[in-house]
PAGUVEX-837864 format. One record per atom (N, C-alpha, C): residue in one letter; x, y, z; residue number from 1; atom name. Coordinates in Angstrom, 1 decimal, decimal comma. Layout:
BEGIN
+------+--------+--------+--------+-----+------+
: code :     px :     py :     pz : pos : site :
+------+--------+--------+--------+-----+------+
:    a :      X :      Y :      Z : NUM :   CA :
...
+------+--------+--------+--------+-----+------+
***
This chain:
BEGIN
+------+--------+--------+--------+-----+------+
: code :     px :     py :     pz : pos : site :
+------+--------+--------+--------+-----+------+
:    x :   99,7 :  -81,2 : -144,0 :   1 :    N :
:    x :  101,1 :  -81,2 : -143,8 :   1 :   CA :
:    x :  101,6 :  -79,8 : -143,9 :   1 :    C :
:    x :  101,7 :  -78,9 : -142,9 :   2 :    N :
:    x :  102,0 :  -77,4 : -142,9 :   2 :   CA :
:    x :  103,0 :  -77,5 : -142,1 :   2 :    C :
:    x :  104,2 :  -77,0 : -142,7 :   3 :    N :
:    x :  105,8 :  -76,8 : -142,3 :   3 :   CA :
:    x :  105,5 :  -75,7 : -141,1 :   3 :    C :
:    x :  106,1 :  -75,9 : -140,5 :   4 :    N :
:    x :  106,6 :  -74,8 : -139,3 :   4 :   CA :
:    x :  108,0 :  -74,1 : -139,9 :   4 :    C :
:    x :  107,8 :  -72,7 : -139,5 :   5 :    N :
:    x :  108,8 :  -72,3 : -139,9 :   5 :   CA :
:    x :  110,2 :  -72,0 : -139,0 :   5 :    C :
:    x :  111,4 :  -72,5 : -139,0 :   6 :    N :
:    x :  112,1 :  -72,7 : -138,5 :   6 :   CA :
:    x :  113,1 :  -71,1 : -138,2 :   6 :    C :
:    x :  113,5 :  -71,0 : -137,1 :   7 :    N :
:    x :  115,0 :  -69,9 : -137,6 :   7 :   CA :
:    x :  115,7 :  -70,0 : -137,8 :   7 :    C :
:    x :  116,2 :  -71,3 : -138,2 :   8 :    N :
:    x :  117,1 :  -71,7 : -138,9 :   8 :   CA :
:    x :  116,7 :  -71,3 : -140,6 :   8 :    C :
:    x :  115,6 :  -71,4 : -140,8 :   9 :    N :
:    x :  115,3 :  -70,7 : -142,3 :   9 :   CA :
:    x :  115,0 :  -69,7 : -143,0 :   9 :    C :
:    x :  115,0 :  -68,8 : -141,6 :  10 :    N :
:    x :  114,6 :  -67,1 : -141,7 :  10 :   CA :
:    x :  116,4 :  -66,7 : -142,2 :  10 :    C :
:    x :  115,8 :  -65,8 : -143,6 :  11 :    N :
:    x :  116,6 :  -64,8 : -144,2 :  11 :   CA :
:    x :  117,0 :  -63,7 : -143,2 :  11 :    C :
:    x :  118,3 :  -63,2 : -143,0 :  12 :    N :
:    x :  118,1 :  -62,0 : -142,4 :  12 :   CA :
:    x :  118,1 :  -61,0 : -143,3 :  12 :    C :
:    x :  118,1 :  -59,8 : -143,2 :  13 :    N :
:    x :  117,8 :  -58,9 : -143,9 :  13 :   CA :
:    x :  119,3 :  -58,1 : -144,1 :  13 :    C :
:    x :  119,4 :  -58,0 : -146,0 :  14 :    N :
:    x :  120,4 :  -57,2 : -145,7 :  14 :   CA :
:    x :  120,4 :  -55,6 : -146,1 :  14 :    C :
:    x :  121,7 :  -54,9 : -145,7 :  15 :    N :
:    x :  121,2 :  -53,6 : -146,0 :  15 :   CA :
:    x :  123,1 :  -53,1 : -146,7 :  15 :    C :
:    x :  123,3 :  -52,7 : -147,3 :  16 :    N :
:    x :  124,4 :  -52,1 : -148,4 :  16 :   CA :
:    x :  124,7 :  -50,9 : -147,2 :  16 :    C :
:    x :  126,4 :  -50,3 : -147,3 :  17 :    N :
:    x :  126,9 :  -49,5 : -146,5 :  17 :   CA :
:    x :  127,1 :  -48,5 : -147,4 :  17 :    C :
:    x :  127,1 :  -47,2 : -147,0 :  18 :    N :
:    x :  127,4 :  -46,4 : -147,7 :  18 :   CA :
:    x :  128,5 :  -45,7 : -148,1 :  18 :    C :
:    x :  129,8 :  -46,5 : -147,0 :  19 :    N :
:    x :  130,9 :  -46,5 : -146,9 :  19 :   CA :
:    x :  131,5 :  -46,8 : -147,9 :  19 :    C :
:    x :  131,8 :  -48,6 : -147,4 :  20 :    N :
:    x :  132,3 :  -49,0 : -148,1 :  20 :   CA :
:    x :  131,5 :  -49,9 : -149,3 :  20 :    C :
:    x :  130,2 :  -49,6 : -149,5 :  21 :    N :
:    x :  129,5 :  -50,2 : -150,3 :  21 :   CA :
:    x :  129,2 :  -52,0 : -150,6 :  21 :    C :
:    x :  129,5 :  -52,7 : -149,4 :  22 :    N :
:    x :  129,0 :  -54,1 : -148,8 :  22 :   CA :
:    x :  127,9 :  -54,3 : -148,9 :  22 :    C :
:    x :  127,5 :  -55,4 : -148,7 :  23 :    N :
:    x :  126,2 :  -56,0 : -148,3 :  23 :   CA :
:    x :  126,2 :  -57,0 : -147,6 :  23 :    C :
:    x :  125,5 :  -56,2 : -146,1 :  24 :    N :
:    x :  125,9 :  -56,8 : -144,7 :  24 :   CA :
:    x :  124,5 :  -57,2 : -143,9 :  24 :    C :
:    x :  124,5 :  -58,0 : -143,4 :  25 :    N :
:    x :  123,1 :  -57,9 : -142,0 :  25 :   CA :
:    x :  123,1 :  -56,6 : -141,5 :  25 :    C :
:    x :  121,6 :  -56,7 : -141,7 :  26 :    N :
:    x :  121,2 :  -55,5 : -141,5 :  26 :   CA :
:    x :  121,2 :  -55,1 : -139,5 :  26 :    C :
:    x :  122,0 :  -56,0 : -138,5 :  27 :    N :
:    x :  122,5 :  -56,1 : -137,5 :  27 :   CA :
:    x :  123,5 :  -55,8 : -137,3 :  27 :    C :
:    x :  124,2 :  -56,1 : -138,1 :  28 :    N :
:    x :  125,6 :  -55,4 : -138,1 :  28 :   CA :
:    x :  125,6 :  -53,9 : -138,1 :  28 :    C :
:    x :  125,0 :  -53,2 : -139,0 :  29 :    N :
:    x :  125,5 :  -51,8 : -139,2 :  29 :   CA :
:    x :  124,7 :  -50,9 : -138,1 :  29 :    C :
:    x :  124,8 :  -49,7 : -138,4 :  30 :    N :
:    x :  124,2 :  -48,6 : -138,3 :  30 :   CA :
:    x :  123,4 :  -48,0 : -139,1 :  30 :    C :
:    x :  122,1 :  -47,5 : -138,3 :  31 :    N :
:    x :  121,1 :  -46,7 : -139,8 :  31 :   CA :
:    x :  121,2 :  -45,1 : -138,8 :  31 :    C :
:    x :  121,3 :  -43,9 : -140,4 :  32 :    N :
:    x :  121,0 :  -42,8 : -140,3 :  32 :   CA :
:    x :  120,1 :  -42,7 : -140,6 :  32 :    C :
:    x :  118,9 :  -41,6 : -140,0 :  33 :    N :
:    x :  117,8 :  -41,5 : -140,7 :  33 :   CA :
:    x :  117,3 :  -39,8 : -140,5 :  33 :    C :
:    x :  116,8 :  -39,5 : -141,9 :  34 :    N :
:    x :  116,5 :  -38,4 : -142,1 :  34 :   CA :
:    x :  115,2 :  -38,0 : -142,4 :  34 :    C :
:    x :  114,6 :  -37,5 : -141,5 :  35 :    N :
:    x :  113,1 :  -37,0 : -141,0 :  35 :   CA :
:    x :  112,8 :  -35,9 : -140,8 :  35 :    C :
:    x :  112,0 :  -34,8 : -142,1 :  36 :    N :
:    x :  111,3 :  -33,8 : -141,7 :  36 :   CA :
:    x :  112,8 :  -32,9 : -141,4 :  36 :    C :
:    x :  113,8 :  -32,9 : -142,3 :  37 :    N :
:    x :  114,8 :  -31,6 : -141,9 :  37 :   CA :
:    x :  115,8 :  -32,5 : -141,0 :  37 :    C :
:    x :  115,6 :  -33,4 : -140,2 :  38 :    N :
:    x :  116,5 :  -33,7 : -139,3 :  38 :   CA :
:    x :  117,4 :  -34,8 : -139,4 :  38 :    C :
:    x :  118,7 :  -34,8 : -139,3 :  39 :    N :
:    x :  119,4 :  -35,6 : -139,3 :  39 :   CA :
:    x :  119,9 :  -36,4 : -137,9 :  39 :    C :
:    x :  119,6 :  -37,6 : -138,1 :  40 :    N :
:    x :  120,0 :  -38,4 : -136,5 :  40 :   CA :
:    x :  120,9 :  -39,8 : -136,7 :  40 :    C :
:    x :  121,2 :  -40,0 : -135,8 :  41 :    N :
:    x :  121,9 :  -41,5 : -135,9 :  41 :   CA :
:    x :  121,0 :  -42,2 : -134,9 :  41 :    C :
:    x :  120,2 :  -43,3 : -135,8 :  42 :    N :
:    x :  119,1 :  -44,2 : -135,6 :  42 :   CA :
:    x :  119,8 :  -45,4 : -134,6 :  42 :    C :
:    x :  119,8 :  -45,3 : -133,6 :  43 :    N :
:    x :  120,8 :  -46,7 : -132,6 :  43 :   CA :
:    x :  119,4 :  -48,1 : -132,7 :  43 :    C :
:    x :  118,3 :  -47,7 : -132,8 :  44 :    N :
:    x :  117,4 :  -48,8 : -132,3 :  44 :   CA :
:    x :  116,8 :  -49,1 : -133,8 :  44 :    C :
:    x :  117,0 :  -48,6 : -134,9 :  45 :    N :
:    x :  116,9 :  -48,9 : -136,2 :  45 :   CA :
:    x :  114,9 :  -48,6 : -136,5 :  45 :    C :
:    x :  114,9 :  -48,1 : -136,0 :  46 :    N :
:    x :  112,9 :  -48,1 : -135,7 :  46 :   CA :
:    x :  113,0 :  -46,4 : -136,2 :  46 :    C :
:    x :  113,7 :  -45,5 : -136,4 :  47 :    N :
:    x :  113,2 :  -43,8 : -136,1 :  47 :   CA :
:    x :  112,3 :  -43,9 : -137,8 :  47 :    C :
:    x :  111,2 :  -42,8 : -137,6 :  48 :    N :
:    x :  111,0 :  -42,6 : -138,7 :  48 :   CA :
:    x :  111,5 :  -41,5 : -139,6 :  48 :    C :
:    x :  111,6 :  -42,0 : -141,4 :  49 :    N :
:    x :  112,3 :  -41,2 : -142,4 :  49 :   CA :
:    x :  112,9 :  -41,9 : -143,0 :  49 :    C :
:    x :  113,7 :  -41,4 : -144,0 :  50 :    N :
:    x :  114,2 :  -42,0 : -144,7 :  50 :   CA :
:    x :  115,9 :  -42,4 : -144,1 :  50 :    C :
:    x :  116,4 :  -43,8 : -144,4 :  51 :    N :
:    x :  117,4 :  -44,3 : -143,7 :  51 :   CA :
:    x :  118,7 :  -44,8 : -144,6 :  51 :    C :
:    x :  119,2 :  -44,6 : -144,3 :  52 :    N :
:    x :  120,9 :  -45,2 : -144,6 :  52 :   CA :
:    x :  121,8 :  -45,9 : -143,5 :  52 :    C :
:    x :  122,6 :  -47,1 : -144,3 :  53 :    N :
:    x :  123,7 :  -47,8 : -143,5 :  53 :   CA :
:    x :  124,8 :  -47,4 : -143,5 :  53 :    C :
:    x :  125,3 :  -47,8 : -142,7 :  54 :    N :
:    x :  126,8 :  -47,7 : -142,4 :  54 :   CA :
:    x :  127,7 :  -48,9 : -141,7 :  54 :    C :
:    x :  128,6 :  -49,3 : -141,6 :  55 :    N :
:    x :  129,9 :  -50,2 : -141,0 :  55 :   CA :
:    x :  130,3 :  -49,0 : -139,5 :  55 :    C :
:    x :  130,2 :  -50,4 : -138,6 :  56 :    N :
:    x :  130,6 :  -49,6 : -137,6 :  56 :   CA :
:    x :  132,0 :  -49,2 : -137,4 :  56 :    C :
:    x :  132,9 :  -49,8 : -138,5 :  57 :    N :
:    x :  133,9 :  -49,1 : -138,3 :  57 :   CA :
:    x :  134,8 :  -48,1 : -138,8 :  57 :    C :
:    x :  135,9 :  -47,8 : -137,5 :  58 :    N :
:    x :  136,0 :  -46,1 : -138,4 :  58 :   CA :
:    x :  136,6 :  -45,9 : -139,8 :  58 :    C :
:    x :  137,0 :  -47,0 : -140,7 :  59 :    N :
:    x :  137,3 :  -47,0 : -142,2 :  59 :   CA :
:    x :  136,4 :  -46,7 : -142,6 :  59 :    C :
:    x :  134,8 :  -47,3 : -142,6 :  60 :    N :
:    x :  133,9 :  -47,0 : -143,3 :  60 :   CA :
:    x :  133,2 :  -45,8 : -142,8 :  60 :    C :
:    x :  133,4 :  -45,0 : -141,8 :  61 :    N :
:    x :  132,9 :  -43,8 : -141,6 :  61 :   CA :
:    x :  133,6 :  -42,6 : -142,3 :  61 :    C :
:    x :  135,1 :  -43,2 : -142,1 :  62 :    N :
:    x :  136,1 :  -42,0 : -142,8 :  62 :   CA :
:    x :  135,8 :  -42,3 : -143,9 :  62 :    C :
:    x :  135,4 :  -43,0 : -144,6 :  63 :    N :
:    x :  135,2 :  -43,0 : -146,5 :  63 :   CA :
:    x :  134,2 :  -42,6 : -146,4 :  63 :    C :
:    x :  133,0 :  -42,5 : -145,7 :  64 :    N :
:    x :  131,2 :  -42,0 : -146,0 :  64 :   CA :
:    x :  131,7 :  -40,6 : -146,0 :  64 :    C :
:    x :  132,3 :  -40,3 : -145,1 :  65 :    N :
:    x :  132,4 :  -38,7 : -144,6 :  65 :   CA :
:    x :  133,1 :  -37,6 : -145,8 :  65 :    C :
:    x :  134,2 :  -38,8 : -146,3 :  66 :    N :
:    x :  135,4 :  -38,5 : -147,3 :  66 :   CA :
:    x :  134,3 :  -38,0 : -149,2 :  66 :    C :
:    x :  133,6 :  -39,1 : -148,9 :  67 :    N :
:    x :  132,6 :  -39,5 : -150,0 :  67 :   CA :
:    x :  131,5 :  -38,6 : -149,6 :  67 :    C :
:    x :  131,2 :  -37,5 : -149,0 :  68 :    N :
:    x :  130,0 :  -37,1 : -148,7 :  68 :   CA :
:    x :  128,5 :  -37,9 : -149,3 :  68 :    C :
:    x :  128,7 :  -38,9 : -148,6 :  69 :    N :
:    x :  127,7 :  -40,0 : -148,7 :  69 :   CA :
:    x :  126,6 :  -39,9 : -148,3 :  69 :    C :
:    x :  126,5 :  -39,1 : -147,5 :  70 :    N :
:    x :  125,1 :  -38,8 : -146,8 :  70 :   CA :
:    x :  124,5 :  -37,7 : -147,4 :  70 :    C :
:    x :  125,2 :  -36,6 : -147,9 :  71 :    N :
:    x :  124,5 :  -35,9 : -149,1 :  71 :   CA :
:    x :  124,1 :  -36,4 : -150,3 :  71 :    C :
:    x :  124,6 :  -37,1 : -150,8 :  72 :    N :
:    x :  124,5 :  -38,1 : -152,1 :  72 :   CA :
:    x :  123,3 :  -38,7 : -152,0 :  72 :    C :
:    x :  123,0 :  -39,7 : -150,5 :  73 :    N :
:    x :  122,2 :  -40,3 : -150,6 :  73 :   CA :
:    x :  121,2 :  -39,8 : -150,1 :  73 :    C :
:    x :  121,3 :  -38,9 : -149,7 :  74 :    N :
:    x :  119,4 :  -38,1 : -148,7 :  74 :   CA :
:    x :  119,5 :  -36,9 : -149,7 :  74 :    C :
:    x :  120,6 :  -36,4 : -150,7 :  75 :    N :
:    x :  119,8 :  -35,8 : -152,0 :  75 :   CA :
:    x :  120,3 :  -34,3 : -151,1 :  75 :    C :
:    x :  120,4 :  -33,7 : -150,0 :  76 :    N :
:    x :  120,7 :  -32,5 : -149,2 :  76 :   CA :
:    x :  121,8 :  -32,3 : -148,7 :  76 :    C :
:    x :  121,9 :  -31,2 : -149,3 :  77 :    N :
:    x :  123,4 :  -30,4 : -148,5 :  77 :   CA :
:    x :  123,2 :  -30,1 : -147,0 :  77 :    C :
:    x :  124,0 :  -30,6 : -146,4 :  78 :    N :
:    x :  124,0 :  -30,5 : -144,9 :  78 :   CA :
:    x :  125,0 :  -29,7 : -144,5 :  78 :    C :
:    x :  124,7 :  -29,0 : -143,7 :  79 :    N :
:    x :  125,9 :  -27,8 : -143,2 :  79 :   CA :
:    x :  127,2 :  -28,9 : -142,6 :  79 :    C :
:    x :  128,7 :  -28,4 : -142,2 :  80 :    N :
:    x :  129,6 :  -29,1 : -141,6 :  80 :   CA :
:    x :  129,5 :  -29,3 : -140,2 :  80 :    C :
:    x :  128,3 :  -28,6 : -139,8 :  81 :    N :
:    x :  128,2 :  -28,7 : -138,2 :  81 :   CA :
:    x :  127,9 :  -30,1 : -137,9 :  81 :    C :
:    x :  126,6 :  -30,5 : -139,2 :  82 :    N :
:    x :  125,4 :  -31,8 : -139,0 :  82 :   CA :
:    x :  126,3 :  -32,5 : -139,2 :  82 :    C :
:    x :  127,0 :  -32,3 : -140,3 :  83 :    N :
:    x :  127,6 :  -33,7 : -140,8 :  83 :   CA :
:    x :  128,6 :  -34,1 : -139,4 :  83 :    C :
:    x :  129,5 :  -33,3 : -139,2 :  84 :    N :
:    x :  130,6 :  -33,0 : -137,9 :  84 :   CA :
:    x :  129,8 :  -34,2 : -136,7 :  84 :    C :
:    x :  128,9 :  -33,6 : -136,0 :  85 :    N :
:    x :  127,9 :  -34,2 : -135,2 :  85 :   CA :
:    x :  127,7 :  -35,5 : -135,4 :  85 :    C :
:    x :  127,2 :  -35,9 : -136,6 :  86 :    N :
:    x :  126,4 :  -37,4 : -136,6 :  86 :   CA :
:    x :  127,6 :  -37,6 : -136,7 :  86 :    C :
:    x :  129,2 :  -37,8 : -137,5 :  87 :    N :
:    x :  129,7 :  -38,7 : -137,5 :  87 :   CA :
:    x :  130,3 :  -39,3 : -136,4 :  87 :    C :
:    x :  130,7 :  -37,9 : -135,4 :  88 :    N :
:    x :  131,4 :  -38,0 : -133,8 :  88 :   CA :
:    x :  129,9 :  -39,0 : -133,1 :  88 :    C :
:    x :  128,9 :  -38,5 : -133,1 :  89 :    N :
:    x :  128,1 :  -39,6 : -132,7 :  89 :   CA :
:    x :  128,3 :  -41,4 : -132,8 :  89 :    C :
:    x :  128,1 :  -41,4 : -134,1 :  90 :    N :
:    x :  128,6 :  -43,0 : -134,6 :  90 :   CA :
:    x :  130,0 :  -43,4 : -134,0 :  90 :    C :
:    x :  130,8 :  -42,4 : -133,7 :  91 :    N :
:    x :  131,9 :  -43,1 : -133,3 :  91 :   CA :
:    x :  132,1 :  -43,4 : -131,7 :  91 :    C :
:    x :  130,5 :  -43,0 : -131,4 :  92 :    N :
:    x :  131,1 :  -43,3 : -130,0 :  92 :   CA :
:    x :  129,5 :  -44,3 : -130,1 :  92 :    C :
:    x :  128,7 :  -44,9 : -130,8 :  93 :    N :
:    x :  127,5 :  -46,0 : -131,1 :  93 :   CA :
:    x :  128,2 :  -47,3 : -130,6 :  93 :    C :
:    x :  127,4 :  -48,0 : -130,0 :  94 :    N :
:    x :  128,1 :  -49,7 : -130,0 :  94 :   CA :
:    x :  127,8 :  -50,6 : -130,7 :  94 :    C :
+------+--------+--------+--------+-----+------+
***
């Protein structure tokens, strides 16, 4: 008697925003990921490094940014250029 496993009974995975500090499907958001010095906005959620979420929208980007959340959480001071960059990126992500 071995169950099949259904999708109906798969967990999705969730992942905490750094914004506004939720806990969302990990489909919903956006992951940053920080690799070897580099900072990127991860669209296909696969880059390698170390990764952080986000809310795609722009409340929770303006509080990450406001909350220098991405320094907090990758531990690195990032110049205003990086930070400038990834966030204008995310705001144009789908």
């Amino acid at each position: 008697m071995s169950q099949k496993k259904s999708s109906d009974n798969f967990k999705k995975p969730m992942r905490r925003c750094i914004g506004c500090m939720e806990s969302k499907p990990k489909d919903e958001l956006v992951r940053i990921a920080y690799y070897e010095g580099d900072l990127t906005v991860d669209a296909s959620g696969r880059a390698k490094g170390r990764g952080v979420y986000l809310c795609r929208n722009a409340e929770c980007m303006e509080l990450a940014q406001k909350k220098n959340a991405l320094q907090r959480n990758f531990k690195t001071n990032f110049d205003k250029e990086t930070i400038n960059r990834i966030f204008e990126e995310l705001r144009h992500v789908e």
